[in-house]
N, C-alpha and C positions, 0 to 999 in steps of 0.2 A: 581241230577235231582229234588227231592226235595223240597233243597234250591230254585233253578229255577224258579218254578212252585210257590213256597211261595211268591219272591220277587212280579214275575208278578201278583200274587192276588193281595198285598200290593199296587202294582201301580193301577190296575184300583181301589181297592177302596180309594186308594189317590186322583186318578184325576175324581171320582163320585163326591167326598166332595169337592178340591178346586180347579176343573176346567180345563182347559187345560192347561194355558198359566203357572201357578204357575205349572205346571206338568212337561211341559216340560224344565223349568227353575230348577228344582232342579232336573232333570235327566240330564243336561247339567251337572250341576255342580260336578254331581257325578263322570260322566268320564270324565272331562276335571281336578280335583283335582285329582293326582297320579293314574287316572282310578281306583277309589274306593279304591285303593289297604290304607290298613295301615304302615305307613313308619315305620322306627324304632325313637326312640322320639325323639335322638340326630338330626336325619337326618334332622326329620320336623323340628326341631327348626332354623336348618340352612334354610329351604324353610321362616321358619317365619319371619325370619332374612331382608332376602331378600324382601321378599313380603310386610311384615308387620309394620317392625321398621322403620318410615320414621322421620328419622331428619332432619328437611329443618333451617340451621343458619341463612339466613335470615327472614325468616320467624318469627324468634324465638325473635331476636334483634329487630324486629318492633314489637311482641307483648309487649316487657319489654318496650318499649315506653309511652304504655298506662298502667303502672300500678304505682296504686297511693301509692300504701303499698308495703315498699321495706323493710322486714325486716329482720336484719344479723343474719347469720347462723354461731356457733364456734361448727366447727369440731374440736371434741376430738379425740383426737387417742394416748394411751396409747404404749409405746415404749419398745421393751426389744429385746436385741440381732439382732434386722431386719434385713436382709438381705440387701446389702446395694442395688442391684438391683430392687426388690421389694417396696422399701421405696421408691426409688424415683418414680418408676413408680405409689407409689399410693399417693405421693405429687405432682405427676405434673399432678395425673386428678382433683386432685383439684383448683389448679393452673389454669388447661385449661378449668374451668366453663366458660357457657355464661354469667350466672349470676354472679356480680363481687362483690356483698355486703358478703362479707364470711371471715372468720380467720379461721386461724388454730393455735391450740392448741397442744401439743406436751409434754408429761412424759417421760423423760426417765425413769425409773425402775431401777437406777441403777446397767446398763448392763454392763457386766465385758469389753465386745470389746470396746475400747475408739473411735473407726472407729467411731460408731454411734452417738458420743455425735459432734464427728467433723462435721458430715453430718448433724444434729439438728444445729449448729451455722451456718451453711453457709447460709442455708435456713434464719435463722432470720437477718440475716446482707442482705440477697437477697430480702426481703420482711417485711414490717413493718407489715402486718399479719398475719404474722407468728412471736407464741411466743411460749416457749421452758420452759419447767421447768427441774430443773437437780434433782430427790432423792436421798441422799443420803445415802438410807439403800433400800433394796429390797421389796416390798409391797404388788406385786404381784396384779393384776389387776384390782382389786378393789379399791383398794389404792391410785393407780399409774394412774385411770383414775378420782376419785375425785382431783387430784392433777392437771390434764389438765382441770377437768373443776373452777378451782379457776382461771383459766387463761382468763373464756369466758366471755367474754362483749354483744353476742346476746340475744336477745328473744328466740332464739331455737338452742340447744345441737343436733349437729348430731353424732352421735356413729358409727365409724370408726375403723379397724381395721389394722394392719400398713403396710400391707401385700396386702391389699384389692382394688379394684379402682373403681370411681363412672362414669358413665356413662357421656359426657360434659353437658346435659342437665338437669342433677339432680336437682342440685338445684335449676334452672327458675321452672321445674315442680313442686317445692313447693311449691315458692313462685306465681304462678301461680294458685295452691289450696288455697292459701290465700289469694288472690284477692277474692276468693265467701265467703271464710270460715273464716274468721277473728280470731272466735271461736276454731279453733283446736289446740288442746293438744298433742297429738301422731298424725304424718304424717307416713306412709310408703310405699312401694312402692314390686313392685314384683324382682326377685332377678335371678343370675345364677350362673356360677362358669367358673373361665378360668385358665386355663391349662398353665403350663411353658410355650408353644409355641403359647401364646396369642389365642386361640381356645376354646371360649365360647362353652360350655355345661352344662346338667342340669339344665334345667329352673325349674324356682319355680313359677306357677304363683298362686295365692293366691284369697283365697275370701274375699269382705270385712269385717268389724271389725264383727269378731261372738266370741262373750264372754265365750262361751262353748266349740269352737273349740279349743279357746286359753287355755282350762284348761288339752288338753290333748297334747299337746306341743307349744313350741313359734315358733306360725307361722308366725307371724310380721315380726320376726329378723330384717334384711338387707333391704335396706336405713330402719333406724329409726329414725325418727327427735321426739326430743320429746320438750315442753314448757321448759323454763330454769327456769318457776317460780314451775313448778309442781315439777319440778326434786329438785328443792333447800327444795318445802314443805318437799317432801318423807326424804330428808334428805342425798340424793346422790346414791352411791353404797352401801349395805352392806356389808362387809366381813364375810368370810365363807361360801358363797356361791359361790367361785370362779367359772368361767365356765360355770357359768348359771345365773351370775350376773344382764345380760341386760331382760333377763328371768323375777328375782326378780322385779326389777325396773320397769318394763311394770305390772306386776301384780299389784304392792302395787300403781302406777301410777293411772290403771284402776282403784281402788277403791273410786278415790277422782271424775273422769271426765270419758264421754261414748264419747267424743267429739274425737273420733278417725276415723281416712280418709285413704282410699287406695287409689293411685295411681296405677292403673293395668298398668304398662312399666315397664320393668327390666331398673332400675338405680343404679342395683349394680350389681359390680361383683367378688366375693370371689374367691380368689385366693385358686387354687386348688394343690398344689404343693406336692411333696415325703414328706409321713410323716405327712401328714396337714388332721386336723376334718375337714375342708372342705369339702375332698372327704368319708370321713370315720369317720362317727361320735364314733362306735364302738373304734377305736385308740383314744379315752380320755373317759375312761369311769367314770374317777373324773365328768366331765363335767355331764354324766347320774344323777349323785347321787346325786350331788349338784339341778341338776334341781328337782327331787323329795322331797328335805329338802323346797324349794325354796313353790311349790304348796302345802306341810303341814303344813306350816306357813302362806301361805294364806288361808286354809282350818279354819285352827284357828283362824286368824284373821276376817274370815267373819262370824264367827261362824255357817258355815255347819256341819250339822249332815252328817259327808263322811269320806271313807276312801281313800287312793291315793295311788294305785297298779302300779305293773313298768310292760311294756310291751317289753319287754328284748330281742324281733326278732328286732324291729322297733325300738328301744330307743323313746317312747313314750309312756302317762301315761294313766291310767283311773282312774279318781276319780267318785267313789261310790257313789251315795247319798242314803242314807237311811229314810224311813218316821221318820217322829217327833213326830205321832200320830198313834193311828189307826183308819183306814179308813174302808168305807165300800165300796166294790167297785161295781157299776153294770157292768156287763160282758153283751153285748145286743149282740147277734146272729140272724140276719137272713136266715131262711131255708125255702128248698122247697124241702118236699121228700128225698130221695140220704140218706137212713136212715144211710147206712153203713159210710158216710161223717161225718156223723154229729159224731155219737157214737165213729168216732177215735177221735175228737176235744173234748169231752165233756170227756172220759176218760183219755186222758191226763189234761185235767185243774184239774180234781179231783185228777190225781196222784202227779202230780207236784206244787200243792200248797197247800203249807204249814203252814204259816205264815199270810198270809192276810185273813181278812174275806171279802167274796164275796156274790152275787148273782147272777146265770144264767138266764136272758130273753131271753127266745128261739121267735121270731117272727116268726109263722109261717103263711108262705106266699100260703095258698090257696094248702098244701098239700092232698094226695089223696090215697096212700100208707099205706096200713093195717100197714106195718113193720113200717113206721113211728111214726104213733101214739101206738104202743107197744113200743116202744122205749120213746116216752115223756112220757105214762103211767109208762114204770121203773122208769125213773130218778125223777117224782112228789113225789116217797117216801124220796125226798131230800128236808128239810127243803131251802133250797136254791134255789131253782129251780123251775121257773115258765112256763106258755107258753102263749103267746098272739095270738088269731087268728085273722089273718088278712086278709078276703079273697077277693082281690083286683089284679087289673094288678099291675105287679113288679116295686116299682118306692122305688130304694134304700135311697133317702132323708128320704122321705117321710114315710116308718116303721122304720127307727131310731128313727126319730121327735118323733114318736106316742109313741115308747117305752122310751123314755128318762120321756116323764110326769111319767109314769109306776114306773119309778127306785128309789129305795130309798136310793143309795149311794152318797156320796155327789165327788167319781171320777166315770167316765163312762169309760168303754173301749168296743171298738166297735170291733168286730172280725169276719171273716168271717166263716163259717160252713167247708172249708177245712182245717181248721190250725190246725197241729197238736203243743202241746207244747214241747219244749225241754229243758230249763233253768230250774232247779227249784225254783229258786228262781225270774222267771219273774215279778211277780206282784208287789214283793217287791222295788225292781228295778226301776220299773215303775212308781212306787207309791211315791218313795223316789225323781225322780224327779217331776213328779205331780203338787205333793204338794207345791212345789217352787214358790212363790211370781208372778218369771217374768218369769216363764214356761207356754210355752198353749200347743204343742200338743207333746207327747212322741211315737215316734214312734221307730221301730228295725227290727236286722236284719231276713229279711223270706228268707228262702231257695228253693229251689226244690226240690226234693225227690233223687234224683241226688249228693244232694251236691254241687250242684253250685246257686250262690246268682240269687235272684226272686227281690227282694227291700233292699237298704241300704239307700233309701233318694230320692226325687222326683226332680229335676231340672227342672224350668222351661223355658221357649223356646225351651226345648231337644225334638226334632223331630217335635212339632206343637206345640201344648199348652204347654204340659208338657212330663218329662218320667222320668223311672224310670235310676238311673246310675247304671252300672256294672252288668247288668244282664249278666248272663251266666257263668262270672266270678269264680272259684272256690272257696270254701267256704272256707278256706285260705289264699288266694290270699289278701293280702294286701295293693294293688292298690297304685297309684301316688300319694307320697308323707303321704300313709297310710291314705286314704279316708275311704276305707273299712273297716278298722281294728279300728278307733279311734271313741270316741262317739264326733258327732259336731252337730252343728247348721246348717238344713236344712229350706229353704220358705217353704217346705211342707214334708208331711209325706201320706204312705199310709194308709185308714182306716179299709186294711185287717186284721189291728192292730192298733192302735191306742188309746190310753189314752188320757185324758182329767178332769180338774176339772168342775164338775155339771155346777156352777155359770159361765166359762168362756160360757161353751155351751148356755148357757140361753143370755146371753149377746153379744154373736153375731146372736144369733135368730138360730141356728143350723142349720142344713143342706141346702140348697139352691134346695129347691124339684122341679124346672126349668129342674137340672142336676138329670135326673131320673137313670142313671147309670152311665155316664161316668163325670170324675172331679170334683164331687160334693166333695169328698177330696181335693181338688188343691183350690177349690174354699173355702171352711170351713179354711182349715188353713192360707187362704190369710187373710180373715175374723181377723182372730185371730191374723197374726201379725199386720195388719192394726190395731189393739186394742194397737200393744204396746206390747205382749208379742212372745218371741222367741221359735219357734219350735224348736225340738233336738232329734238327731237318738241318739240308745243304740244298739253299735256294739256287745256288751256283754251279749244281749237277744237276744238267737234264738227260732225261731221257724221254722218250717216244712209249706209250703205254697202249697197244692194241685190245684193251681192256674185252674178254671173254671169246676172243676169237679161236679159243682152242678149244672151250668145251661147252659153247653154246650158253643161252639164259632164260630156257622153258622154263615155265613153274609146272614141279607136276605136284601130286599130293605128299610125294616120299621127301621130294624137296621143303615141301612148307612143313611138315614134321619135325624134319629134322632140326632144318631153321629153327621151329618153333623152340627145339630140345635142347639147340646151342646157346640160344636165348636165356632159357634157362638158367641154362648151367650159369652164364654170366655175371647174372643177375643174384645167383645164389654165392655163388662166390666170393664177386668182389663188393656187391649191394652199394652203401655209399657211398662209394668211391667212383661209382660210374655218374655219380650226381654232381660230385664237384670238383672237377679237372684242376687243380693246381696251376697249369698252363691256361686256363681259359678264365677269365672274369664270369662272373656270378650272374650279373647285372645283363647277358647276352641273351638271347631266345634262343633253347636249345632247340626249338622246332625249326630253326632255318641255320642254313647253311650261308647266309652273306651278311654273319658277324651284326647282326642288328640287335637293337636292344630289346628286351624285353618290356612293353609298355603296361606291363598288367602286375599288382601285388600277387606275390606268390604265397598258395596257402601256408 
């Protein structure tokens, strides 16, 4: 009853702020999609399937009319023992592209079945684009796929696997991306998995190229097209990193070019067969170990101050960063009264850090509470610890702003008066990515009191402007394709937490005091990537989030207003941009919050 009673609040104060017509437009769509219900993910995929994937072949053959850059694609695909079912079915998706400017390249590995070397000549006697190399010693896949690509005559190396099939429109879709992009070095695309009995499942859909996502596992993989000039710089595959080789390659790749493009459509589809990493990454765990040798030799080679821990549920990484220097950090708190709020937040930062030097700005917002100011009276015997009074209506930009001239750390972190700390080593953490050249805002994971997740990363367009993902989620729960669990690149971050270095805040003019409570962080961190540099969650910082326990959550009329007025503003501001998160896939329902797919064509 409750729940009930909650939703219909949530409606009328949805259709106060945007009216009727958009009210009854997204209550339609709630019960006409599965009747709100959540499918199971397989399921929806099959609704997305239907609803969503639309290949129209004419359509397709009169765009490749108009393009003026047709250029060849040499699919490599390293060969050993294949299946001979399997091999053909993933040489004749290749074969049945729209796009016809393509070769195919071909190693065998010298595989002891001679089947295979037969079915490799038929194909080349079948096709003059198809060419074939024979090894004669075992090399193992790194070897064996430098060996295919001495064979490739294109501009771009597609990485195939022999077992695998591509989608018929893959490659137009690329060279379609190169009709705008001329410029790109790595293409890739979103990915799934299909089953002996041809039954797509497991979708992968992917967000665009985030540099940080990519350092806690390779989330590119599957379609990967990469330049053949960049691939020849790097020097091909390395050996000894079998398994995580295409891993290596995209790493030591990223380091020369950023010039990397998603295509959000699955145009591949990893065959998922008995015994195949495919479905169970876990069954090659060479593969785990190699990928972890692969990120501490980019570690080394970039010369990060980091270390690279293996996340042994998920088979995915976290690499640490650690300061280079030490910092001072301003810690700015906004309070009002709620003395008991505060003194659990201010006696966890005091227990739990260790290592960084700090400073506490308490901003106090027009307190009135004897116990309050007993309380800033204790903690002022703390060389660290200050208070600013500020006795003003609550406008959260706006005593940041004030307190930042205040602060004499050259990082600020902004924290709300419920947070309790629980990492002890949060600041370090924090501070270690900070401090990073092409870092702007560091934000982590807050909890409920509960133990189920409060913020892992903001997405924007999620339910209006912005929302948080995975709320409710349990603080375990390591989410689709390990969102929750991995540190990555978010458009935003919340500033119930949030880091930041001094100079970036000064340089995008800091807080937007327009947004007196609501999206003033949504807006700050657009701010900051609009500069050029990358926001980034740390699933490995928690803390305790008493989310609203200091200033209550009535809706009065002045509040739905205002809302209504921040909305706005955001809306008018940033416009597209709040529709297509770079960090979020396309292909997701911005109306939920538990990363599902959207089952309905969008107009």
């Amino acid at each position: 009853m409750n729940t009930i009673f909650s939703m219909i609040k949530k409606g009328i104060l949805y259709w106060k702020i945007n009216g009727f017509s958009q009210t009854k437009e997204k209550v339609l769509h709630y019960i006409k999609y599965n009747g709100g219900k959540i499918l199971p993910f397989n399921e929806s995929y099959k609704q997305w399937i239907k609803n969503c994937e639309k290949i129209d072949e004419s359509e397709i053959r009169r765009e490749m009319q108009s393009f003026s850059y047709r250029p060849l694609f040499s699919v490599c695909i390293p060969v050993y023992n294949a299946e001979e079912k399997w091999l053909r079915k993933c040489l004749a998706s290749i074969e049945n592209q729209y796009y016809e400017n393509w070769q195919i390249c071909l190693a065998d590995d010298c595989s002891p079945d001679e089947r295979v070397r037969e079915i490799l000549r038929e194909y080349e006697k079948k096709d003059d684009r198809i060419k074939a190399v024979y090894r004669k010693e075992n090399g193992h896949i790194s070897k064996a796929t430098n060996s295919a690509l001495e064979l490739a005559e294109g501009e771009f190396i597609v990485l195939m696997d022999n077992d695998d099939e591509l989608s018929p429109d893959a490659l137009f879709e690329a060279a379609k991306l190169l009709q705008k992009h001329k410029d790109a070095d790595v293409i890739y695309s979103d990915e799934d998995k299909i089953t002996e009995w041809g039954e797509r499942i497991n979708p992968y859909m992917k967000p665009d190229y985030c540099p940080d996502t990519l350092l806690s596992y390779n989330y590119i993989s599957h379609l990967g097209i990469y330049r053949k000039e960049m691939v020849d710089k790097v020097g091909g595959f390395r050996t000894g990193v079998e398994g995580s080789q295409d891993y290596d390659l995209l790493l030591r790749i990223t380091e020369f070019t950023n010039k990397v493009y998603h295509i959000p459509k699955v145009l591949y589809h990893g065959r998922g067969v008995e015994d195949s990493a495919a479905l169970d990454g876990g069954q090659k765990n060479y593969v785990y170990l190699a990928g972890k040798k692969v990120l501490e030799d980019a570690v080394i080679r970039r010369g990060y101050h980091a270390e690279v821990q293996f996340l042994e549920k998920i088979l995915c990484y976290n690499v640490r960063f650690f300061p280079t220097k030490q910092h001072l950090i301003s810690i700015i708190i906004p309070t009002k009264d709620k003395a008991e709020v505060l003194e659990r937040c201010l006696a966890s930062i005091y227990a739990k850090t260790k290592e960084q030097a700090f400073e506490i700005i308490i901003i106090d917002n027009d307190s009135k509470e004897d116990k309050t100011f007993a309380l800033f009276h204790r903690y002022e015997k703390e060389e660290n610890f200050r208070v600013i009074t500020l006795a003003e209506p609550f406008n959260f930009s706006r005593l940041n702003n004030k307190a930042v001239k205040e602060a004499k750390g050259d990082l600020l972190l902004f924290l709300n008066n419920d947070i309790e700390v629980i990492t002890e080593d949060w600041l370090t953490l924090m501070a270690g990515e900070a401090e990073r050249r092409e870092i702007g805002a560091v934000g982590v994971k807050l909890l409920y009191p509960n133990n189920t997740i409060q913020h892992v990363g903001v997405i924007l367009g999620l339910g209006s402007v912005a929302g948080h993902i995975g709320v409710g989620k349990d603080r375990y729960d390591n989410g689709y394709m390990s969102h929750l669990a991995t540190r990555r690149n978010y458009s935003a971050v919340t500033a119930a937490c949030l880091m930041i270095r001094k100079e970036i805040f000064e340089e995008v003019d800091g807080f937007e005091e327009q947004l007196e409570v609501a999206y003033n962080d949504v807006d700050f961190c657009l701010k900051v990537r609009e500069k050029g540099y990358r926001n980034i969650y740390l699933a490995d910082v928690e803390l305790y989030h008493y989310e609203s326990l200091s200033r209550g959550i009535e809706d009065t009329s002045e509040k739905i207003i205002r809302y209504g007025s921040e909305v706005s503003f955001m809306n008018d501001k940033w416009g597209e941009q709040l529709k297509a998160d770079p960090c979020y896939n396309k292909n997701f329902d911005l109306n939920r919050r538990e990363m599902q797919l959207r089952t309905f064509q969008e107009k």
